[in-house]
N, C-alpha and C positions, 0 to 999 in steps of 0.2 A: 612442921611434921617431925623436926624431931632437932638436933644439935651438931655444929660441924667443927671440925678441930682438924687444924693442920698437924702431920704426926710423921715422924721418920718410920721405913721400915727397913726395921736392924738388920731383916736377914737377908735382905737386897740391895740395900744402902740407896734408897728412894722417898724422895718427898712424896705423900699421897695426903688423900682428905679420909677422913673419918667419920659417916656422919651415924647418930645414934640417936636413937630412940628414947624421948623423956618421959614417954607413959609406957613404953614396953611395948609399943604396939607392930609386933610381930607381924603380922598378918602383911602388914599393909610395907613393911621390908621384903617380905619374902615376894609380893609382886612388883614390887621393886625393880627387885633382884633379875629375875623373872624374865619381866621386860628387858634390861639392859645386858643381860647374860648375851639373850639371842641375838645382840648384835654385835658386833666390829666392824668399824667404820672408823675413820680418820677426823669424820666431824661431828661425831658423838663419844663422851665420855667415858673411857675405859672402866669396866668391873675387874678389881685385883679380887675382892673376896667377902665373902658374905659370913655373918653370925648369925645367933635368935635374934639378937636386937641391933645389928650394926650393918654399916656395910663399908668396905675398903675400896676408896674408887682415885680413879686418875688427880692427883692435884695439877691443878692447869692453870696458870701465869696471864695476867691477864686483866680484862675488867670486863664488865658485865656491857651488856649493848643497853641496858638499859640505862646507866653511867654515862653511855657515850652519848646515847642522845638528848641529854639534860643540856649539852653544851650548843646543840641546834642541829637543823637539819644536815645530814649526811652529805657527802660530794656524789653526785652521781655514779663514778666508778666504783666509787669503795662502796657503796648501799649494794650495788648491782655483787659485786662478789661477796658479800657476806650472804646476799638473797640467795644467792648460787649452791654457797656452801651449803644454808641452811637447808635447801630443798634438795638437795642431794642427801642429807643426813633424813630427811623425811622421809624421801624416797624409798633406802634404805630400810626405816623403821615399817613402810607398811608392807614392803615385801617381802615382812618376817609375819604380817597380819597385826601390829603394835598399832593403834592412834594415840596419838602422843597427849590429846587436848586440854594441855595447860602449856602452849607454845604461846610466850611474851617477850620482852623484850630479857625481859630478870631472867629469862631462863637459857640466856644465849652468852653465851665465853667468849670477848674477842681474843686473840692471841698472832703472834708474829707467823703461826702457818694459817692460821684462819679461825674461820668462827668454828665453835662446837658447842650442840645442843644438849644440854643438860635436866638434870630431873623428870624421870619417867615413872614419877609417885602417884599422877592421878592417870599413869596409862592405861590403855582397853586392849588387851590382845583375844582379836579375833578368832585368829587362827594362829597355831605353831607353824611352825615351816615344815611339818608331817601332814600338817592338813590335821590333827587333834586338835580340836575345841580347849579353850584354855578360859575358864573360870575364874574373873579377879577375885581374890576373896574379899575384900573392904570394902570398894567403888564398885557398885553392883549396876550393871550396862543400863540403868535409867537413871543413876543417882544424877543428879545438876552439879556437876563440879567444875573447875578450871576458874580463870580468872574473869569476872564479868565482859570490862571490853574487848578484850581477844574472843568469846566465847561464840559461835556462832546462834543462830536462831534457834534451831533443832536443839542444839546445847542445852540453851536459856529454858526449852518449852520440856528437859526432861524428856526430850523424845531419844530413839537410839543412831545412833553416830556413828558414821565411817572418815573414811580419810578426806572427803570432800569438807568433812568439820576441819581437820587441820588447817585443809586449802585455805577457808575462810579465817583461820588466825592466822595463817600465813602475810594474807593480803591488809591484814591489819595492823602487822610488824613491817611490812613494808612499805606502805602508808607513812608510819610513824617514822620509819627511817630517813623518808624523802621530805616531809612535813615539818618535821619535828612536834609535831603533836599528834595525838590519837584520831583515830578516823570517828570515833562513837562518842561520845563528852556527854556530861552533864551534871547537874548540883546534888543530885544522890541516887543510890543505888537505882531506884525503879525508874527517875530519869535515865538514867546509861541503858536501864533494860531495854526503855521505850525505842531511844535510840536505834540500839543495836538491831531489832525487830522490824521500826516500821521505817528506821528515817535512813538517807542517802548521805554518806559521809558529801564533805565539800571536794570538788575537784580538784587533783592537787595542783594544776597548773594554774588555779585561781590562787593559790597558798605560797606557791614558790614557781619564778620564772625558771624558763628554762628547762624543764622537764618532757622529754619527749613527750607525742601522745600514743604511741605504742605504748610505754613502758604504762602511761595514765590505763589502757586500757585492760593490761594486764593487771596490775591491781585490781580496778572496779570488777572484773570479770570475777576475780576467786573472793569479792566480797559481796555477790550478789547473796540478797536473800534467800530465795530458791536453789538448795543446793544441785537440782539437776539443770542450774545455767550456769554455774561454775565448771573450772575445769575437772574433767573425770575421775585425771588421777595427777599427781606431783608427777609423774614421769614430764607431761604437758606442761605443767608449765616451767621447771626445770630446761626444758630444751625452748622453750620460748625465750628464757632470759638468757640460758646462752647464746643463742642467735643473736638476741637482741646488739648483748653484749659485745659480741664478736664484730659487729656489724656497726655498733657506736664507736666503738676504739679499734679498729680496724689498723693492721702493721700494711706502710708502705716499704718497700726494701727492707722487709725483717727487722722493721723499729716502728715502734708506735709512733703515730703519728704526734701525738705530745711530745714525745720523747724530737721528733725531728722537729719541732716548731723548736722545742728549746735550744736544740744546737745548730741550728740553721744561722749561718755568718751571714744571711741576706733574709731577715728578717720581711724586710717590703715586698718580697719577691712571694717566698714560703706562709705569708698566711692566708694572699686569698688562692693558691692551690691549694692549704690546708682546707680555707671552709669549702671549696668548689667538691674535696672529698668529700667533707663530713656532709656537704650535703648531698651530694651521688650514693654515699652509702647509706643516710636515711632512705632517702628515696628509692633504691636496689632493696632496703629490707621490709618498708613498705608496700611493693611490686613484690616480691619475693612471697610475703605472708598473704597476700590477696591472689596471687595464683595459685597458691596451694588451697587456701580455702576455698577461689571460684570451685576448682577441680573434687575439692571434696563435696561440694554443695550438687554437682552437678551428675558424680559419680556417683555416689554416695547416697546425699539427701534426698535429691527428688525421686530414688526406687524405694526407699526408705517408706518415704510421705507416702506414694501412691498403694505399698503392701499395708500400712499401717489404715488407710483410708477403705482399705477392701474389707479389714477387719471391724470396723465402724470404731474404731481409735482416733477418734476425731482431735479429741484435748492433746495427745502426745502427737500426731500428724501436724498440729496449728503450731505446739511448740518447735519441731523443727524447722518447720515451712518460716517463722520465727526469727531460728538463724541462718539459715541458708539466702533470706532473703539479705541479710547484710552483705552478701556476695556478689549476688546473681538475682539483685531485683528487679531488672525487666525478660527476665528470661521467661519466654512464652509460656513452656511448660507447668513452673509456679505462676504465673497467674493464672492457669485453667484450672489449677488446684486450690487457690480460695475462697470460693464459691462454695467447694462443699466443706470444707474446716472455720469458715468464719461467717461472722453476721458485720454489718457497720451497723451502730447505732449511736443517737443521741443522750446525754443524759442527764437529766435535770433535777434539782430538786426546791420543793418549794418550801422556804425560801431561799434563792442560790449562796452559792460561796462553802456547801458543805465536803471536807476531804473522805471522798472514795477509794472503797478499798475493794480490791476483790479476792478470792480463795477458790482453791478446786472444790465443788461440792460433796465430795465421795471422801475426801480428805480433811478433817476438821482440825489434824495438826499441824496441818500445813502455815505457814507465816501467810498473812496478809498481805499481799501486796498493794500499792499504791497504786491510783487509778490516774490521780489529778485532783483539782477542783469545780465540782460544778458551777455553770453548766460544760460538759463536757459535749462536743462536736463532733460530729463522724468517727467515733472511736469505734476501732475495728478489736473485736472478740472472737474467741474461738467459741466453735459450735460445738458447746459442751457446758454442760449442769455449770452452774458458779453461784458462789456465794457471796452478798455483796455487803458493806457494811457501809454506812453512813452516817458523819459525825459533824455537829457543829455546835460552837459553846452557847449553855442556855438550852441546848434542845438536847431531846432524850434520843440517845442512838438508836439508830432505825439497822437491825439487819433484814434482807429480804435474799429469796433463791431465785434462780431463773433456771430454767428445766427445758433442757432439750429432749424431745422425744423423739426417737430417731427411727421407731418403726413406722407411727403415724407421721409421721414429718414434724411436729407441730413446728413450723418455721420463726423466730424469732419478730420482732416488730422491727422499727427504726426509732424507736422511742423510749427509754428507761425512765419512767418517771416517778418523784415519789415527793409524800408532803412528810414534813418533821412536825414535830409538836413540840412546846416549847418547856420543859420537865415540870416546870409547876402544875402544870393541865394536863399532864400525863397519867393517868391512872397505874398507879404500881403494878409490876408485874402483865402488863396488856399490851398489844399489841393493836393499832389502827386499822380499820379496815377505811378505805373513803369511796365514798357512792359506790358500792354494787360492782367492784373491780374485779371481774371473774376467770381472767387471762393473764399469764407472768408479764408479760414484756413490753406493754404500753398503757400503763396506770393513766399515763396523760388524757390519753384519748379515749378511754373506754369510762371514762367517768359520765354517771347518769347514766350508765349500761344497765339495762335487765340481768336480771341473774339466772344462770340455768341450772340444773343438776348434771351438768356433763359430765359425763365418766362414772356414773350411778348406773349400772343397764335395767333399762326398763323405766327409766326416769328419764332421760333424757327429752322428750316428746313433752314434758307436761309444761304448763305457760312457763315462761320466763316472766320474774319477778322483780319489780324496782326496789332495791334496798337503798336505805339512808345510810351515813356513814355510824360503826359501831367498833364497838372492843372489844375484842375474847383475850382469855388470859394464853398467852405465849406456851403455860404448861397445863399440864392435866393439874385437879386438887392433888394435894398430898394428905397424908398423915397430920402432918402436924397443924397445917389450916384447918384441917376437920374437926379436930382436937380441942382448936377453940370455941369452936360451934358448938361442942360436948359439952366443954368444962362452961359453957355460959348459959347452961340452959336449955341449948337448942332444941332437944327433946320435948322440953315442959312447956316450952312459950307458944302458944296456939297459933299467935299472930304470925310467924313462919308457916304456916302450914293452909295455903290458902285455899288448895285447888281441892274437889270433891275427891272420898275416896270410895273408890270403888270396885271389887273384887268377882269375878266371875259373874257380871252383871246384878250384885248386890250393892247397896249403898253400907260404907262401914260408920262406923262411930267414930269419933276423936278418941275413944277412951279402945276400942274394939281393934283402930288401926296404930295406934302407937305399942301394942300387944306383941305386936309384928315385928315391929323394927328393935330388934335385941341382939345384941351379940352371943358368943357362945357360953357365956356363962350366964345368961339369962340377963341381963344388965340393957338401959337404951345405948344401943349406939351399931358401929356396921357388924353383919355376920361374921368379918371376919376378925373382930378385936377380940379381945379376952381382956375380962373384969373392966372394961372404962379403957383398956388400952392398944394401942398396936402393939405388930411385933415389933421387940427390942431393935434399937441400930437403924429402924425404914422409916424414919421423919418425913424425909424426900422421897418417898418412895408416893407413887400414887395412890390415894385412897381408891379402896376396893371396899365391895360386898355390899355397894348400898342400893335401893329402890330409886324409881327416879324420884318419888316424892321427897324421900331423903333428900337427892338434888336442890330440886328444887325447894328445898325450905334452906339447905344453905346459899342458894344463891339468892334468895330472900334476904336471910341475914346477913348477905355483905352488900346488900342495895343494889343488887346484881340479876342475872335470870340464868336461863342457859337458852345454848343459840336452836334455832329453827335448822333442818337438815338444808335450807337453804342456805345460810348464813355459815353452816358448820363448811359444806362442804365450798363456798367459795374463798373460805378460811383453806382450807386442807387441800386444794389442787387434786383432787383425785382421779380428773385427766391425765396429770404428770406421773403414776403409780411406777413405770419404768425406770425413774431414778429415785421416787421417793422411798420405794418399799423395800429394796435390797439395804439401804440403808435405816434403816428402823429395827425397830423391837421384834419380827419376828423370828418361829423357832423354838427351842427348848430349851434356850438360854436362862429361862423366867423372866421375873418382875425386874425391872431395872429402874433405877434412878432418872427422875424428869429431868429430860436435858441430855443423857448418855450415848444419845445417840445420835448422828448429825441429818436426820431424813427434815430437814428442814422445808417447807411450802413456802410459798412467794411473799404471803405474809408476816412471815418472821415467826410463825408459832412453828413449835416441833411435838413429836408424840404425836402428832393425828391419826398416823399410822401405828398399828400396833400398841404393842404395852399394855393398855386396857383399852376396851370399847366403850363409847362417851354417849352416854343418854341425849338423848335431844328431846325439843320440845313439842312435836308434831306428832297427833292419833295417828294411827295408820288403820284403824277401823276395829273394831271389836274392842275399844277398851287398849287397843296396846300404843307401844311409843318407840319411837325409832330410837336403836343405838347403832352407832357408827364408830368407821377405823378397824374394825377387827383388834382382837388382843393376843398377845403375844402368842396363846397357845392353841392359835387359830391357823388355819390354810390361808397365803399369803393374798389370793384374791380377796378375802373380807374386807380389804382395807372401801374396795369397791364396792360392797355390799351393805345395802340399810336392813340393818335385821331387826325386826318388829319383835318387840318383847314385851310378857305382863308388865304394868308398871309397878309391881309387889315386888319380882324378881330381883333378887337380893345376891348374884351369881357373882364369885372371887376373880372373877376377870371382866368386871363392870366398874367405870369409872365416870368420870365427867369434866366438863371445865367450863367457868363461867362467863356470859357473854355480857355487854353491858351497852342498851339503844339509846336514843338520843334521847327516848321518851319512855314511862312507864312502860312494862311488858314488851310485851313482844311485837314486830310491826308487819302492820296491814296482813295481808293474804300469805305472808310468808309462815305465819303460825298457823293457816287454816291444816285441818285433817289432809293427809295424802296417800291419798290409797293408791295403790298399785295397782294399772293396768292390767287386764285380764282381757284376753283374746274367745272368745265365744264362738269355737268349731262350730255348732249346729248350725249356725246364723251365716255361713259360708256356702258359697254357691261349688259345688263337685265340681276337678275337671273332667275334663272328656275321657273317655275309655282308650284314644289313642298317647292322650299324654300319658294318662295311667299308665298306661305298658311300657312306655318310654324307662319310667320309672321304678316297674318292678323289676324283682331281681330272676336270673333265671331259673327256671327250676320251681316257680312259682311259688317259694316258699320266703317269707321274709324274715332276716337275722337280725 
């Protein structure tokens, strides 16, 4: 970022540094500046004084910690106080509202009073110490900046950063320090990315003997994934390593105890009182950190868990219940509490051996977490939406939801189960349905299940239907698949267009109904294109404005159909609508991009809900055809609603996506007509004249 030069200042008579700008780029000095102004601190870098293009700062004597650890790992005391100084100078920095997040080894000063942390180029300031919002002007609060393996996950994913980012370069400079190698490694960039995201650095005490497992745990802590299982704030873990520290090097008679092993004139006598201390004071600061956390678990946590359970906060109740139970695992009151925040379940996939991942549902920028490898055993979950991913080499990654519904209860299974396909036999862009799985959370067991319409009202009563296993595409068509359908012909080639057409109980022509289907400039193709095209910039945007005939003559053309309201909706979960619909496309937001939204269903497809509503293949009497999901600019119950439409209707919030059987068309009784149930008052027996009255209101007049 810019040039350094050691330089005398004449009018002080002081060595300093000078560094300068080799593109001019102002901007990115003056927040520099900015940042470093607001502080003074003993272990961060003094500002002597600022230009357009320069900045005059502390020169400091010294070698970089990154210099020091090429020669191996650290002595345990010296790491421990350089950690010290460092998280004090962090400390510091965030409660000015600074995140520093380009904390590495290169950017730490050792020196004869201690370390100081230097270059606050790619800083974030939060907040000024007025509580005024302060605007970086160059590194804009999503840019992806700092150094890849220090960087935390939120970092890496471009998402926005607080000081718990630091925490996690923090624990990765101290890793390094105690290690001598990096906690994250790999042969190139998007390996380090991979890394840092899904994978678990190695323990250190597997890497170098001798290392506490307090100290191991403090690291692992501020390098978890999940930045709300890291520490809160540096205040935390700062007073954790000084305990720690106080507590490893502990003064007997006002002299370290090193210091008395060395000058002790009875050597046989003074070392095992020496280790009988150092083991008394591990053990004292072991005891010491476990009664402060039983007492916060039990102060604290379990009113915590029980307010947050009343508010049906299940997923933040399981996470603390989480940590509290590292404390106080047989305490009665958390075990009456995991019953309603968790499920146990199995979870297998066919073929085993694939790594499981899981994510909160509601959060799709959340990092992955690691599950294990299937099959997985009694793995205990919190009672709450998640999203699951499933990978094994050769086979196409399988993600699937699992949905808690928590006004109807829908209760989870004991069972997770799921089949992979192996990518060659994967149909691009689809997703697997197997036998007729019409429930999130035991694919295993419910195979060869009948299929229902549950969560359709006014459908739910009609038979239940055996489907075979099939594929629907993951997303709605777009644009630009329609496009090739256009540009090939689709229009002109007959043999697409196979089903009768028919208009307000009229038979049309080939030449009478293709008349119909024009965009706005009179041209074949959807209502809503102009001349042969979408609008500019929306490739990925779902195709709108077509008939379902349209539909189905492109799902003709890609040797495809589209699904039966049977098929659609065991695809869509539309039981689950209380986690799936707040997350989707509804609203006044408009049209968005397939995929933009995380309302994921059990099958791995997204969009069912919202965005456009998706033609299906079933009459529903008069000539019309079901469309389903509701579209964006729809009341968010539609998602639950089959709305019977002409099959002409040509309407900019109609869309589709294509399903594919194991056999021609469409199967069995799942494509027959389904008419909707209709209740017949006249054909009803009256009640009595006393229940009548029961029921009227008084005053004899009904509102």
């Amino acid at each position: 970022m810019g040039d350094i030069y050691k330089a005398r200042d004449t009018r002080l008579d002081r060595i300093v540094a000078i560094k300068v700008s080799a593109e001019r780029f102002s901007e990115r000095f003056e927040s520099e500046a900015r940042a470093i102004a607001a502080l003074n601190h003993p272990h961060i870098c003094t500002l002597y004084d600022v230009g357009p293009d320069y900045l005059v700062m502390e020169y400091i004597e010294g070698e970089t910690l990154a210099v020091c650890i090429k020669r191996g790992p650290l002595p345990l005391d010296r790491a421990l106080k350089i950690a010290i100084d460092v998280a004090r100078a962090l400390l510091a920095a965030h409660h000015h509202g600074i995140i520093h997040r380009d904390l590495k080894p290169g950017n730490i000063m050792l020196t004869e009073a201690g370390a100081k942390l230097l270059d606050f180029g790619l800083a974030k300031v939060q907040k000024a110490p007025d509580g005024e919002t302060i605007t970086m002007a160059l590194t804009g609060q999503a840019a992806i900046v700092g150094t890849i393996p220090y960087m935390s996950p939120e970092q890496l994913e471009g998402r926005e950063v607080d000081a718990r980012s630091d925490i996690f370069a923090f624990g990765a400079v101290l890793y390094e320090m105690l290690t001598g190698r990096r906690a994250f490694q790999g042969q190139s960039t998007v390996s380090i990315i991979t890394a840092v995201t899904r994978d678990e650095p190695k323990p250190v005490r597997e890497l170098v003997k001798g290392v506490p497992p307090e100290l191991e745990h403090i690291v692992l802590r501020c390098l978890r994934k999940a930045r709300e299982e890291r520490y809160a704030s540096t205040s935390e873990v700062e007073r954790q390593l000084e305990d720690f520290h106080a507590l490893t090097f502990a003064s007997a008679g006002g002299m370290n105890l090193r210091t008395l092993l060395r000058k002790s004139r009875r050597p046989r006598v003074a070392i095992p009182v020496l280790l009988v201390l150092l083991l008394f004071g591990s053990l004292s600061a072991w005891w010491i950190e476990r009664s402060v956390k039983a007492r916060w678990a039990r102060t604290q946590a379990l009113p915590e868990i029980a307010r947050l359970i009343g508010q049906e906060k299940r997923g933040e109740a399981y996470a603390l219940a989480v940590r509290a139970e590292k404390y106080i695992s047989d305490d009665p009151m958390l075990a009456k509490f995991w019953p309603d925040i968790s499920w146990v379940a199995s979870i297998r996939t066919t073929p085993p051996g694939a790594v499981v991942y899981r994510r909160k549902f509601d959060d799709r920028d959340s990092a992955w977490e690691l599950v294990g490898h299937s099959p997985i055993e009694k793995y205990r979950l919190p009672l709450a939406s998640l999203q699951w991913r499933f990978e094994l080499k050769s086979f196409t990654v399988v993600e699937r939801a699992t949905v808690v519904v928590i006004g109807t209860y829908i209760m989870p299974s004991t069972s997770l189960s799921v089949t992979m396909d192996r990518e060659a036999k994967t149909p691009p862009g689809m997703v697997h349905q197997t036998d007729g799985v019409t429930a999130s959370f035991d694919a295993g067991s419910l195979q060869n299940t009948p299929a229902t319409l549950a969560g359709l009202p006014g459908f739910e009563d009609l038979p239940a239907i055996l489907l075979g296993d099939y594929w629907i595409d993951r997303y709605e068509v777009t644009n630009k698949q329609f496009k090739e359908f256009l540009d090939k012909a689709g229009y002109k080639e007959q043999k697409y267009w196979k089903h009768e057409f028919r208009k307000n109980g009229r038979k049309l022509s080939w030449s009478e109904a293709m008349a119909l289907f024009l965009d706005t400039t009179g041209r074949a193709g959807p209502a809503t294109w102009v001349q042969g095209e979408f609008p500019r910039g929306q490739e990925d945007f779902p195709e709108t404005g077509v008939s379902w005939y349209e539909a189905m003559a492109y799902a003709e053309f890609t040797g495809k159909s589209i699904p039966t309201i049977y098929h659609w909706s065991t695809a869509a979960s539309p039981w689950a609508r209380a986690s799936i619909v707040p997350a989707s496309n509804f609203g006044v937001r408009g049209l968005a991009r397939v995929g933009s939204f995380h309302g994921m269903s059990w099958s791995g497809t997204c969009d069912m809900a919202g965005n456009v509503k998706e033609w299906c293949w079933n009459e529903a009497g008069s000539g019309r055809r079901y469309t389903m999901g509701g579209a964006w600019d729809e009341p968010l119950y539609m998602f639950n609603d089959a709305d019977a439409r002409a099959p002409f209707e040509r309407s900019a919030n109609f869309g589709f996506r294509p399903a594919k059987y194991g056999s021609a068309g469409a199967v069995g009784k799942a494509a027959d007509p389904v008419i909707l149930p209709t209740r017949d008052f006249s054909r009803e027996k009256p009640v009595s004249d006393a229940l009548f009255r029961v029921y009227k209101p008084e005053g004899g007049a009904w509102r």
